[in-house]
C-alpha positions, 0 to 999 in steps of 0.5 A: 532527534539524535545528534545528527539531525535524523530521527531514529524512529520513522513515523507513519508518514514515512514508512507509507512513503517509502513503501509508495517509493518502492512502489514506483520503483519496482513498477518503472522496472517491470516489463511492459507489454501490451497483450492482445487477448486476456491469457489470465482468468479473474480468478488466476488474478485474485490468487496472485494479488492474495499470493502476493500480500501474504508473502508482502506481510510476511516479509515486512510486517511491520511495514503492512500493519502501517500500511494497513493502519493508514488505509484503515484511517483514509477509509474512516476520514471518508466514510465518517465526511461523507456520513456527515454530509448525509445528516446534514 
């Protein structure tokens, strides 16, 4: 901690945090509107969402290996109780 009380080198939990707050925020300023047929195929989605998190990585790297370092270890927590419970 530096004389001020802040801590200059954030940890994991708060880059994953301020990447759910931005999140939040960007999804609250979104226009919603509902639509009545499907104007999208699966494959215009998928282009979009690849589009999306390379430009994402991009941007902030850094903030995308925590990201990607924190899914990766939910997964392994998942993964390794539930491959527990299947031996036990």
């Amino acid at each position: 901690m530096n004389s001020q009380g802040f801590d200059a080198n954030p940890t994991v939990a708060d880059e994953v945090s301020a990447v759910v707050d931005d999140a939040q925020v960007i999804a609250k300023t979104l226009p919603s509107r509902r639509v009545s047929r499907p104007t999208h195929t699966l494959m215009d989605i998928w282009g979009h969402g690849v589009d999306a998190t390379r430009d994402f990585v991009n941007r902030e790297p850094m903030q995308a290996v925590m990201i990607a370092a924190a899914a990766s270890s939910l997964l392994t927590m998942v993964l390794t109780r539930r491959a527990r419970d299947w031996h036990a």
